[in-house]
N, CA, C and O atoms as a Maestro MAE file, in Angstrom:
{
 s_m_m2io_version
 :::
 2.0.0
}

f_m_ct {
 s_m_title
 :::
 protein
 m_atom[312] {
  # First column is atom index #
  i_m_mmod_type
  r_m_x_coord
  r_m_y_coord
  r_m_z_coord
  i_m_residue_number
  s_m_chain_name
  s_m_pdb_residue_name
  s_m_pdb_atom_name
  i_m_atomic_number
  :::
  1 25 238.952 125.074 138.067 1 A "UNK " " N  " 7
  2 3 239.732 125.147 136.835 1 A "UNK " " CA " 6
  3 2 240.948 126.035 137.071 1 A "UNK " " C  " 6
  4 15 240.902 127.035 137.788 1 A "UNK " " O  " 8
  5 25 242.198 125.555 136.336 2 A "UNK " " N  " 7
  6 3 243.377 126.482 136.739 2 A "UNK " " CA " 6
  7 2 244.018 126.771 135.422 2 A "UNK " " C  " 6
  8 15 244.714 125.985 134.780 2 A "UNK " " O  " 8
  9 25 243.542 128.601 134.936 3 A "UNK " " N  " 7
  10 3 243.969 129.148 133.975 3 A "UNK " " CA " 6
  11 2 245.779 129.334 133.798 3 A "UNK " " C  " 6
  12 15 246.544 129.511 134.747 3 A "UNK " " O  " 8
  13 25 246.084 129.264 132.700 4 A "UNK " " N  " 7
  14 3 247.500 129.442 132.157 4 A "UNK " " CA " 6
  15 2 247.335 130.332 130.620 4 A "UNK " " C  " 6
  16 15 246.309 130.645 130.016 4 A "UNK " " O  " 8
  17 25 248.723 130.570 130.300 5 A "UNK " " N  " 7
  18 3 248.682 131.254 128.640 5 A "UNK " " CA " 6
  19 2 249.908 130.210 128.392 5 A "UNK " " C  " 6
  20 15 250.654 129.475 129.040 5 A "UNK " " O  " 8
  21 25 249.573 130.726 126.639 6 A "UNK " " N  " 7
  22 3 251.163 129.924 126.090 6 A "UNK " " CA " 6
  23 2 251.168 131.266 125.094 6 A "UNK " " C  " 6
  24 15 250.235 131.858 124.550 6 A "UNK " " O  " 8
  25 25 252.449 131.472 125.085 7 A "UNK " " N  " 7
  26 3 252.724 132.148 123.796 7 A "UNK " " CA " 6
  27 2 253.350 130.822 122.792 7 A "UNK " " C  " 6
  28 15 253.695 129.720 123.220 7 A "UNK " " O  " 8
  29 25 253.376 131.220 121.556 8 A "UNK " " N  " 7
  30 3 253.736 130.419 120.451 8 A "UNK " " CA " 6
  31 2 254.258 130.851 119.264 8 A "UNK " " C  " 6
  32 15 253.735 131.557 118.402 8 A "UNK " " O  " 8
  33 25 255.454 130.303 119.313 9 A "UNK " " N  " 7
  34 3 255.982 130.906 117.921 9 A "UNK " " CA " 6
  35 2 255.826 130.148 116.968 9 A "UNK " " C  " 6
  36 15 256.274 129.059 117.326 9 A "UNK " " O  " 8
  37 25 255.287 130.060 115.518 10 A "UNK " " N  " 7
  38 3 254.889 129.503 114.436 10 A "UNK " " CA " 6
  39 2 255.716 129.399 113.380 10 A "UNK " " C  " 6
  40 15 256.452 130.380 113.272 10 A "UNK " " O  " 8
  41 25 255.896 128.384 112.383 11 A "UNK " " N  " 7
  42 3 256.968 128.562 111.563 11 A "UNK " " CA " 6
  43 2 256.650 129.314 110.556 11 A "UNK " " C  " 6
  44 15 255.475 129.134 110.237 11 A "UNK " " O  " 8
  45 25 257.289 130.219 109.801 12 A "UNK " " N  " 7
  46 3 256.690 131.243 108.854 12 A "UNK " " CA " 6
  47 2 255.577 130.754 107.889 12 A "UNK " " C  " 6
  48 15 255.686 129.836 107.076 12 A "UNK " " O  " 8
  49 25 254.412 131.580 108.137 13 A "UNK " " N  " 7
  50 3 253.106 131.390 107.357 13 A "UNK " " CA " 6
  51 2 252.286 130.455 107.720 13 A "UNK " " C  " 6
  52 15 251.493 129.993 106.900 13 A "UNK " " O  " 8
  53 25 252.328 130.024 108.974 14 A "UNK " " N  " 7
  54 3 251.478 128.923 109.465 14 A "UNK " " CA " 6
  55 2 251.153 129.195 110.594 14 A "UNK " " C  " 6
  56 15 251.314 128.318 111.442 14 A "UNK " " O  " 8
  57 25 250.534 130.611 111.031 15 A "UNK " " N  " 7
  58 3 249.953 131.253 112.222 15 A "UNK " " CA " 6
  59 2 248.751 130.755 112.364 15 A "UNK " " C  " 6
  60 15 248.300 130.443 113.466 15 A "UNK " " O  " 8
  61 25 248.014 130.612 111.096 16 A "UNK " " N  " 7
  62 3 246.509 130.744 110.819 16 A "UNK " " CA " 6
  63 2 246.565 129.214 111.052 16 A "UNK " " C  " 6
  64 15 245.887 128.780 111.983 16 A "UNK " " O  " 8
  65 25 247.311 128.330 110.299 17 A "UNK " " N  " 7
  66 3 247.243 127.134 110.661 17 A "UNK " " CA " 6
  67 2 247.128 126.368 111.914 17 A "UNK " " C  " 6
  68 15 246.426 125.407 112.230 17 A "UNK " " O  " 8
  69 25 248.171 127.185 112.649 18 A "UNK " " N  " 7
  70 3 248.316 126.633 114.424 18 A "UNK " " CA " 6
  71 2 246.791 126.824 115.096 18 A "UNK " " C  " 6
  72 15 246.121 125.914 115.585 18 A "UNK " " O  " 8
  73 25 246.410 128.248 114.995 19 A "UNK " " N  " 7
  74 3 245.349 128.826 115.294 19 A "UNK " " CA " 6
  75 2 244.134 127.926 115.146 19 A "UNK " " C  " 6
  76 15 243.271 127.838 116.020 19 A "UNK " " O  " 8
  77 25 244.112 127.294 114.052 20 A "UNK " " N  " 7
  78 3 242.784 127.066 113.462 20 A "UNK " " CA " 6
  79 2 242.756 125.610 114.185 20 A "UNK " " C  " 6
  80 15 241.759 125.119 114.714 20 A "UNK " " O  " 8
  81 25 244.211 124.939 114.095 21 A "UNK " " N  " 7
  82 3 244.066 123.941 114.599 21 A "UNK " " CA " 6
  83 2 244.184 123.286 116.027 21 A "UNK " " C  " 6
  84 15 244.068 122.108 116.366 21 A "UNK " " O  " 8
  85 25 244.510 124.667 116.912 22 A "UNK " " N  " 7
  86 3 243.893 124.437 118.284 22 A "UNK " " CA " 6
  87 2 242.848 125.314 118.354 22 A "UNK " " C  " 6
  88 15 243.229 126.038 119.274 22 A "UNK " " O  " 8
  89 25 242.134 125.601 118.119 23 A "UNK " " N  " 7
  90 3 240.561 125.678 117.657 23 A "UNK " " CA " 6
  91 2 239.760 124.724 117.345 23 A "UNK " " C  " 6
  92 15 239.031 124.424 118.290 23 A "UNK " " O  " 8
  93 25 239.552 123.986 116.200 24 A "UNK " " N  " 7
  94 3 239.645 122.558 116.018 24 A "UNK " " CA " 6
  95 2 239.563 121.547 117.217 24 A "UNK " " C  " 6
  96 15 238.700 120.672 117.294 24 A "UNK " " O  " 8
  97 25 240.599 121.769 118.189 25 A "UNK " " N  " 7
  98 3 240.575 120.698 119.228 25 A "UNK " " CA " 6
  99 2 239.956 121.513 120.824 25 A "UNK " " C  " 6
  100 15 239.652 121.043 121.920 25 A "UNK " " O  " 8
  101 25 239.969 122.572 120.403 26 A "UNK " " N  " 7
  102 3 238.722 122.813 121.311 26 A "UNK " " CA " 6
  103 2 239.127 122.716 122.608 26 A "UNK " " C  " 6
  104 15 238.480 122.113 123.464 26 A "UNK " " O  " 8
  105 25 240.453 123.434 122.859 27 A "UNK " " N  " 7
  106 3 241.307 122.898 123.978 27 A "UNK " " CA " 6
  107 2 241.602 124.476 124.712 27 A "UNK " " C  " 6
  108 15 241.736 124.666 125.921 27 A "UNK " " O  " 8
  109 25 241.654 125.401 123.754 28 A "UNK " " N  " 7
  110 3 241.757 126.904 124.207 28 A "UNK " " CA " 6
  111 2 240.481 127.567 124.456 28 A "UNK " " C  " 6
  112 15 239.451 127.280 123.846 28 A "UNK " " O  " 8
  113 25 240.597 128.767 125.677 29 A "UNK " " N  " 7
  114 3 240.025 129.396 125.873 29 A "UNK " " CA " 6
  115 2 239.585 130.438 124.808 29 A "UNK " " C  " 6
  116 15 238.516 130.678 124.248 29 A "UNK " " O  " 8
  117 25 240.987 131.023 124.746 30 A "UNK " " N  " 7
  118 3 240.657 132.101 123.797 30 A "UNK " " CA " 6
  119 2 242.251 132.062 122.684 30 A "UNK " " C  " 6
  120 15 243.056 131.283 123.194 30 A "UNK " " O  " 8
  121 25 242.613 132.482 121.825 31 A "UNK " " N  " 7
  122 3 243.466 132.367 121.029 31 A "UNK " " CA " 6
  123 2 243.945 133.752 120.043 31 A "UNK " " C  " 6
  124 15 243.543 133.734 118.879 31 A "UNK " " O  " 8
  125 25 244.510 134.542 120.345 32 A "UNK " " N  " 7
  126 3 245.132 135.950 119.680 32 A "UNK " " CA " 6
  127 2 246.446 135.702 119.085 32 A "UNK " " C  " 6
  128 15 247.493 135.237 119.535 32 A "UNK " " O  " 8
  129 25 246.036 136.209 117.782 33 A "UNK " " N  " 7
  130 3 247.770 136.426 117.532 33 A "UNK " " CA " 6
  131 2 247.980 137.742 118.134 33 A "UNK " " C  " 6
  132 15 247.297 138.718 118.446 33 A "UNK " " O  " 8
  133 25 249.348 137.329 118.176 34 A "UNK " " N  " 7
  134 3 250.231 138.524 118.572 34 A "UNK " " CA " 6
  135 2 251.546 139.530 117.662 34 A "UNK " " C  " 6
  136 15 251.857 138.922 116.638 34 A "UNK " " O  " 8
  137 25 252.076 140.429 117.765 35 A "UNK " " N  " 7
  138 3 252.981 140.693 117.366 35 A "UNK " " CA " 6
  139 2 254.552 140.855 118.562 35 A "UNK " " C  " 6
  140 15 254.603 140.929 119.789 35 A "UNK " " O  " 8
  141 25 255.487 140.859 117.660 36 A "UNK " " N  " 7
  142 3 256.771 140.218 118.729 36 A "UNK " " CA " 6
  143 2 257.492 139.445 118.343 36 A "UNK " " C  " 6
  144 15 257.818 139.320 117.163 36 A "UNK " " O  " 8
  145 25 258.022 138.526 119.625 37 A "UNK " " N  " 7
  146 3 258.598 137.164 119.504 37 A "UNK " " CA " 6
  147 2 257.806 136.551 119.412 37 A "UNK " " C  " 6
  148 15 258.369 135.457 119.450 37 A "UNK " " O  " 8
  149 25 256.553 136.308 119.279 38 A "UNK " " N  " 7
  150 3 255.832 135.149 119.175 38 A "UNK " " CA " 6
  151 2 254.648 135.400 118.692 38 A "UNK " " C  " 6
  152 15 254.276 136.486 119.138 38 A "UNK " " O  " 8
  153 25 253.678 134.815 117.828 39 A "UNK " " N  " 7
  154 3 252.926 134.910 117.226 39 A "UNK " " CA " 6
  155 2 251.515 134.762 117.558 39 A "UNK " " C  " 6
  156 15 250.722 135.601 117.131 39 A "UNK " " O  " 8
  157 25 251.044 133.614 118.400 40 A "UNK " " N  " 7
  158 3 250.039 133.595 118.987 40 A "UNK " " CA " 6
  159 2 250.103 133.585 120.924 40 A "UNK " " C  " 6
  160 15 250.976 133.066 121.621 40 A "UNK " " O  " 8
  161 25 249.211 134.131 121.251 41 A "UNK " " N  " 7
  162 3 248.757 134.352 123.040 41 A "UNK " " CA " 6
  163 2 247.267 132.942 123.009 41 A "UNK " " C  " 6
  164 15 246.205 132.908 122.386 41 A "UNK " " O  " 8
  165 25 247.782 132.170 123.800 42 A "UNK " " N  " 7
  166 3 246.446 131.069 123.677 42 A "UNK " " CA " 6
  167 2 246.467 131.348 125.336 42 A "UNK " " C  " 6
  168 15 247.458 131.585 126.027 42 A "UNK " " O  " 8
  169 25 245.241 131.260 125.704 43 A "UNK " " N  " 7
  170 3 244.587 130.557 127.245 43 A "UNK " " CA " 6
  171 2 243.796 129.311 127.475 43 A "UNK " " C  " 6
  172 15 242.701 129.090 126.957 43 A "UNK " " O  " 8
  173 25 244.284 128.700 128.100 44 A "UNK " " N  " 7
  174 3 243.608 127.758 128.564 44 A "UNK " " CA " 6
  175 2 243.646 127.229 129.811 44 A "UNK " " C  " 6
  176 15 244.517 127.394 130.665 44 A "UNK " " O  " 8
  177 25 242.796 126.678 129.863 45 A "UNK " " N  " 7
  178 3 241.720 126.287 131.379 45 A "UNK " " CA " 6
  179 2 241.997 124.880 131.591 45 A "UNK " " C  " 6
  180 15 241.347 124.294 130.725 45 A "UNK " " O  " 8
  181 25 242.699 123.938 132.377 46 A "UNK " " N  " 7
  182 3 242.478 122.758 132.790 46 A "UNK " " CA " 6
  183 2 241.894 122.392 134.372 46 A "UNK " " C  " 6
  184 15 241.922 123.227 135.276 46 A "UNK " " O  " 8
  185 25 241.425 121.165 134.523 47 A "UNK " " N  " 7
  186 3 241.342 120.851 136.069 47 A "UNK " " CA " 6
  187 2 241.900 120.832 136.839 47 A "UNK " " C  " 6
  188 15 243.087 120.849 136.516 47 A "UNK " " O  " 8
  189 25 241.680 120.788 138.244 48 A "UNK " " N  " 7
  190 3 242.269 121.345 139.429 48 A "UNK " " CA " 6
  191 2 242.941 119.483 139.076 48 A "UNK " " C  " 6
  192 15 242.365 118.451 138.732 48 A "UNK " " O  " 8
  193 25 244.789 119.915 139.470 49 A "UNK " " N  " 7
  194 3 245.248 118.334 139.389 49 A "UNK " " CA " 6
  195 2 245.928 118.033 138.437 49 A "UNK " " C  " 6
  196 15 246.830 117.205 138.560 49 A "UNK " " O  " 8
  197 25 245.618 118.713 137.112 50 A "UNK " " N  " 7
  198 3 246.175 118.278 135.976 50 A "UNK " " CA " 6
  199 2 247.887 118.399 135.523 50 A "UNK " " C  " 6
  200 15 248.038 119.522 135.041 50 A "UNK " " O  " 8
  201 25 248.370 118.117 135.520 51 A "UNK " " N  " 7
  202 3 249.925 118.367 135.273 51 A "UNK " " CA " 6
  203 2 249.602 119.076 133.539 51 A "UNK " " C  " 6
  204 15 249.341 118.643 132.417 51 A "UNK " " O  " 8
  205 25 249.811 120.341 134.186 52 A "UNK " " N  " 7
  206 3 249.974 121.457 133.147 52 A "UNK " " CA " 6
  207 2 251.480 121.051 132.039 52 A "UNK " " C  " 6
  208 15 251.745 121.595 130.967 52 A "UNK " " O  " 8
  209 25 251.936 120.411 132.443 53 A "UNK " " N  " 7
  210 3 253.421 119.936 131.700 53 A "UNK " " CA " 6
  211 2 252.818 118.877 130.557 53 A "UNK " " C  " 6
  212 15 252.452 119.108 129.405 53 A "UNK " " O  " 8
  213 25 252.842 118.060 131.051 54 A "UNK " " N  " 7
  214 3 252.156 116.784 130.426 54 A "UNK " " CA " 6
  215 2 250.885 117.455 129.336 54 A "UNK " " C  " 6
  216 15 250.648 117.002 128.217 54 A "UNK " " O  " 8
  217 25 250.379 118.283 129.791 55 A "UNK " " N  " 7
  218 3 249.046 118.460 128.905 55 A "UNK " " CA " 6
  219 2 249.400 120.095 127.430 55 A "UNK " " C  " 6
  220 15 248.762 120.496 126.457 55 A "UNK " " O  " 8
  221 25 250.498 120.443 127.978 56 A "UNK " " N  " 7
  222 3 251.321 121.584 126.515 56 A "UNK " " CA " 6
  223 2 252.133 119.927 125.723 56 A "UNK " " C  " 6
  224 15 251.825 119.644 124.565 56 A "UNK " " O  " 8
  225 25 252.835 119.277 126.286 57 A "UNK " " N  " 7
  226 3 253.941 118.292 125.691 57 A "UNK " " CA " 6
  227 2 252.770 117.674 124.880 57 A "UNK " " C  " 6
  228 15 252.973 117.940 123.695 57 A "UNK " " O  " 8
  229 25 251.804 117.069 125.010 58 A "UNK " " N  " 7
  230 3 251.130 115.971 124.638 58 A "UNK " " CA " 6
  231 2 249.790 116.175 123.987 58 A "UNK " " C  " 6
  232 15 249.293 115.240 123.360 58 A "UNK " " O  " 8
  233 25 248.847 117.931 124.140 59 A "UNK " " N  " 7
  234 3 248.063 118.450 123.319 59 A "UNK " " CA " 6
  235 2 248.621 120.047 122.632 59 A "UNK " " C  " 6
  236 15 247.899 120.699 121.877 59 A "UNK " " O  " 8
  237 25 249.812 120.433 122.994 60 A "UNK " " N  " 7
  238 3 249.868 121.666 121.617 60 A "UNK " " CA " 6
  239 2 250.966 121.550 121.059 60 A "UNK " " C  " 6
  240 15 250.991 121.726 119.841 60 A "UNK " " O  " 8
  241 25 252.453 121.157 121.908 61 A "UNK " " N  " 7
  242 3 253.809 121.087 121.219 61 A "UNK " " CA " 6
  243 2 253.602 120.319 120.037 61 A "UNK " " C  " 6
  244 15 254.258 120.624 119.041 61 A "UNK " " O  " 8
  245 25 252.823 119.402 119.988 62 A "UNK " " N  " 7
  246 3 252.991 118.518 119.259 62 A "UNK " " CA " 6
  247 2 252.552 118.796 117.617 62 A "UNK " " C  " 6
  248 15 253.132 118.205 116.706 62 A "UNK " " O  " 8
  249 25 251.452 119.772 117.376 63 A "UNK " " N  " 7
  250 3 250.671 120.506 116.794 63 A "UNK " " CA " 6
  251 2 252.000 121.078 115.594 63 A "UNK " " C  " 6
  252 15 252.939 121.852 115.780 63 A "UNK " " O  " 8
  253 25 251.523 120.227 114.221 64 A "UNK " " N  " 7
  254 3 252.910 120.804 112.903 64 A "UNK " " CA " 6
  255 2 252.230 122.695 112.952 64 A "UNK " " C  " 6
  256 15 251.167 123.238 113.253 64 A "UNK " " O  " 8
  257 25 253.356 123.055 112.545 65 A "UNK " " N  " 7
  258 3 253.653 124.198 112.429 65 A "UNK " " CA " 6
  259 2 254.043 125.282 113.772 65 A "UNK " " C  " 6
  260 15 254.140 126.510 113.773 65 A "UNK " " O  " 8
  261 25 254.172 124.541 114.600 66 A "UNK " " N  " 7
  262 3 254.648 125.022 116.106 66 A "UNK " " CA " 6
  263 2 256.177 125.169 116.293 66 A "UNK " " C  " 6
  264 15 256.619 124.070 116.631 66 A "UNK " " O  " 8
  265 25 257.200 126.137 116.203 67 A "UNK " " N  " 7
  266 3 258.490 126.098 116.484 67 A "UNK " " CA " 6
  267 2 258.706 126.226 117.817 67 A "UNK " " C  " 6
  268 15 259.673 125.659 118.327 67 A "UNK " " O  " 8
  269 25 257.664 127.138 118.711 68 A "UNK " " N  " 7
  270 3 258.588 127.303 120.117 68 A "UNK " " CA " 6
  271 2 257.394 127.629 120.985 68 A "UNK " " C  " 6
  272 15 256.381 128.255 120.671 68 A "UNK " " O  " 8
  273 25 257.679 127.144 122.001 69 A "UNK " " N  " 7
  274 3 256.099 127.695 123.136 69 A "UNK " " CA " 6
  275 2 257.067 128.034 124.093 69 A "UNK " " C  " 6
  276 15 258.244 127.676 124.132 69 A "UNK " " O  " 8
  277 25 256.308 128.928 125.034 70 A "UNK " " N  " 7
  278 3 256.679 129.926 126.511 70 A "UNK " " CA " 6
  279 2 255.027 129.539 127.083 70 A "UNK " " C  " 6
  280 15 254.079 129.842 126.359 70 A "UNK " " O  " 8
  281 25 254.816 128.929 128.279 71 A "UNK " " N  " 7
  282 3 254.145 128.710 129.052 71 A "UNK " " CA " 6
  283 2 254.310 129.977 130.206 71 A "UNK " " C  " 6
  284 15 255.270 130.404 130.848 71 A "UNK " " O  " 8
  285 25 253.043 130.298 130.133 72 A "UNK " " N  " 7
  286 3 253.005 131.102 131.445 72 A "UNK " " CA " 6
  287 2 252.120 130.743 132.399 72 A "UNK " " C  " 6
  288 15 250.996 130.428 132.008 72 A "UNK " " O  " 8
  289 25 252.419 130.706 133.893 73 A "UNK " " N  " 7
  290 3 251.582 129.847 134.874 73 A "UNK " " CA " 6
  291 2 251.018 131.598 135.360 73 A "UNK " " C  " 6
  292 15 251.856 132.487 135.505 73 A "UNK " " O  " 8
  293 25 250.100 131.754 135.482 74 A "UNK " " N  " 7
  294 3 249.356 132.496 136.697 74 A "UNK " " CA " 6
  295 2 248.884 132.346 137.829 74 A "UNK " " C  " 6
  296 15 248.681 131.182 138.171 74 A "UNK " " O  " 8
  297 25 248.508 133.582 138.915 75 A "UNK " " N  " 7
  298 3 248.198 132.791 140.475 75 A "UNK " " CA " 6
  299 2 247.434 133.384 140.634 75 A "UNK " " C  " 6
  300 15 246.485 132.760 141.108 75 A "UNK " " O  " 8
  301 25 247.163 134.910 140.421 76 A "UNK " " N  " 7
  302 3 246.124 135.496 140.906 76 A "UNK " " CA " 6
  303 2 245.052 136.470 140.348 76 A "UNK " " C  " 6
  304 15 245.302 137.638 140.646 76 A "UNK " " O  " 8
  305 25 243.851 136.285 139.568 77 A "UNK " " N  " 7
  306 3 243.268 137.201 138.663 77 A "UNK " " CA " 6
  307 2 242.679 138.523 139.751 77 A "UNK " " C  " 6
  308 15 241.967 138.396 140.747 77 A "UNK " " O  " 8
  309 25 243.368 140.032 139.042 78 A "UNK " " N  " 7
  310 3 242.806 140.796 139.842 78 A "UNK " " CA " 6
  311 2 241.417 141.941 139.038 78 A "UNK " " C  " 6
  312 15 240.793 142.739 139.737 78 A "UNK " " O  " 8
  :::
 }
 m_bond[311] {
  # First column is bond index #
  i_m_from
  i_m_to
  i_m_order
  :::
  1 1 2 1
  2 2 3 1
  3 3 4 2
  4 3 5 1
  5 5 6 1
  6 6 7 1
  7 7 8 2
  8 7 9 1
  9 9 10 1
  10 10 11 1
  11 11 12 2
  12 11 13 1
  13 13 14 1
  14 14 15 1
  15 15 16 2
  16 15 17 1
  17 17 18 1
  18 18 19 1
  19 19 20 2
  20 19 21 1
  21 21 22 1
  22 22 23 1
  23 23 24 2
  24 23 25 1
  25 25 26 1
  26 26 27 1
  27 27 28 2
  28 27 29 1
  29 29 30 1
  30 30 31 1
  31 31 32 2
  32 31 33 1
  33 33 34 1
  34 34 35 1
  35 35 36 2
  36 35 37 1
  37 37 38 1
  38 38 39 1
  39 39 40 2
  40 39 41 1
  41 41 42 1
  42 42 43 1
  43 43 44 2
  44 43 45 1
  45 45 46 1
  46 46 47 1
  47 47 48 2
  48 47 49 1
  49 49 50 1
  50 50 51 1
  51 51 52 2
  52 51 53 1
  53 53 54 1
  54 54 55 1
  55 55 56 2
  56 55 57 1
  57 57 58 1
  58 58 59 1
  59 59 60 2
  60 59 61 1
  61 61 62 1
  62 62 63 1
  63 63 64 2
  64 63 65 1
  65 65 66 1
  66 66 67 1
  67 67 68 2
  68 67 69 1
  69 69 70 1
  70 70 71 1
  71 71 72 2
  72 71 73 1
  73 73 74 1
  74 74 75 1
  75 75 76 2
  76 75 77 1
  77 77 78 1
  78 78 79 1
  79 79 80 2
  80 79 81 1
  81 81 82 1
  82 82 83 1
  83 83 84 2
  84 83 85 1
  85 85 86 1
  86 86 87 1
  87 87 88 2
  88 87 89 1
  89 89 90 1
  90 90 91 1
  91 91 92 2
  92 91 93 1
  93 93 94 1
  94 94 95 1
  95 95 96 2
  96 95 97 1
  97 97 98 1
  98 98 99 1
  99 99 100 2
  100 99 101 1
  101 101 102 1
  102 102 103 1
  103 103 104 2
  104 103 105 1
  105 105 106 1
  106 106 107 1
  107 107 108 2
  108 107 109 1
  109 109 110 1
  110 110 111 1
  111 111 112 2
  112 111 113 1
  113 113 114 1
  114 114 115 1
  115 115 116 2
  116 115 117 1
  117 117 118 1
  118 118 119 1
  119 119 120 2
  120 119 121 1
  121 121 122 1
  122 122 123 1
  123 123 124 2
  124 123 125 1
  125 125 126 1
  126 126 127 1
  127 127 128 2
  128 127 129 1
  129 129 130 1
  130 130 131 1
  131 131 132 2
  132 131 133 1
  133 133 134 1
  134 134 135 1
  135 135 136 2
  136 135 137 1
  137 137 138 1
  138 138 139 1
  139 139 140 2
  140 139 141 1
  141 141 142 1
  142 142 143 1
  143 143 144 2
  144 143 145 1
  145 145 146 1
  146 146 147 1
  147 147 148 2
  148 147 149 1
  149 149 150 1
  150 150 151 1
  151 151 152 2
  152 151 153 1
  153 153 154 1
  154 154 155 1
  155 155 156 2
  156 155 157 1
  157 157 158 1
  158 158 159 1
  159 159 160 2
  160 159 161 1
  161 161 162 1
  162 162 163 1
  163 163 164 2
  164 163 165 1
  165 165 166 1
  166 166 167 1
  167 167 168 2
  168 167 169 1
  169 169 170 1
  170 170 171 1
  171 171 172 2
  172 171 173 1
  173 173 174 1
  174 174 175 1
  175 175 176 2
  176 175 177 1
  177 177 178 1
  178 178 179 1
  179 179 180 2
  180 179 181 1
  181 181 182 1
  182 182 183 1
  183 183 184 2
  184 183 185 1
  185 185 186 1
  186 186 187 1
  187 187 188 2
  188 187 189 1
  189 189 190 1
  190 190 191 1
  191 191 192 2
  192 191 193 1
  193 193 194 1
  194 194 195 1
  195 195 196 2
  196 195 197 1
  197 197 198 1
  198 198 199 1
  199 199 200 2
  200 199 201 1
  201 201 202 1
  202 202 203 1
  203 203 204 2
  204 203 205 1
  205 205 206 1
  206 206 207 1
  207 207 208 2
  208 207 209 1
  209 209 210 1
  210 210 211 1
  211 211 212 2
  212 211 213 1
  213 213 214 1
  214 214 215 1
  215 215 216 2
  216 215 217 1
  217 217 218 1
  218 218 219 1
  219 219 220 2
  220 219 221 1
  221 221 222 1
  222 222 223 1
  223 223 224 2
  224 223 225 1
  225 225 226 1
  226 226 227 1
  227 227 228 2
  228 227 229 1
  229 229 230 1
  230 230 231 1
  231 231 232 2
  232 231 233 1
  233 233 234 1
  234 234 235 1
  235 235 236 2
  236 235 237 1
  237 237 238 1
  238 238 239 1
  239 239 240 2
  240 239 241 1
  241 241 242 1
  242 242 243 1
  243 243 244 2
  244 243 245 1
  245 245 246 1
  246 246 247 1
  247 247 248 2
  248 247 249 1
  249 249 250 1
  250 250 251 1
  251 251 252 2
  252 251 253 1
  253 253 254 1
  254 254 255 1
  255 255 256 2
  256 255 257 1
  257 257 258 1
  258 258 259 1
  259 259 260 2
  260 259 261 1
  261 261 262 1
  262 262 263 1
  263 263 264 2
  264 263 265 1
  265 265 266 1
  266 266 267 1
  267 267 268 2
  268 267 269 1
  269 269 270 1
  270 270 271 1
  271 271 272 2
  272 271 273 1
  273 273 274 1
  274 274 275 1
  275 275 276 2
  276 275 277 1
  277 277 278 1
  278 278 279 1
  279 279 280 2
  280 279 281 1
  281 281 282 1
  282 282 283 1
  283 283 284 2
  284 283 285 1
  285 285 286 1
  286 286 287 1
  287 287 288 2
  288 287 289 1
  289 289 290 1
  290 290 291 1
  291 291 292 2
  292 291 293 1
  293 293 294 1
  294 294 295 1
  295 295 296 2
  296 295 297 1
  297 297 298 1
  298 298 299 1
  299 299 300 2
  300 299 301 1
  301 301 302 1
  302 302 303 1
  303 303 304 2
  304 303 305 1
  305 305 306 1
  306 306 307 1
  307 307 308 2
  308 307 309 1
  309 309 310 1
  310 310 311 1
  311 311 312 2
  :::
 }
}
């Protein structure tokens, strides 16, 4: 499995909404809001192979109440 984060910025008052509804799909590891530029810290886990691009475009961007995602790739847990 090859872990990543997204941060996510939400459109005002629909943190809980985003949240709940990648929860719902059962696609995140773990899911924090945050304070900042961006509102929620999500992790998630896909398979070795998976085009990490294709799988933010096509299971979270898409998600109403989402204004802006920052993908972060990681390499090495210490």
């Amino acid at each position: 499995m090859v872990p990543f984060f997204m941060q996510i910025k939400c459109q005002l008052g629909r943190s809980y909404e985003v949240a709940n509804a990648l929860a719902d799909k059962e696609i995140a590891s773990e899911i924090y809001s945050t304070a900042g530029d961006f509102d929620l810290l999500v992790k998630f886990y896909v398979a070795d192979g998976t085009d990490i691009g294709h799988f933010v475009n096509e299971q979270v961007q898409g998600l109403p109440g989402i204004q802006d995602t920052r993908t972060i790739i990681t390499f090495k847990a210490f």
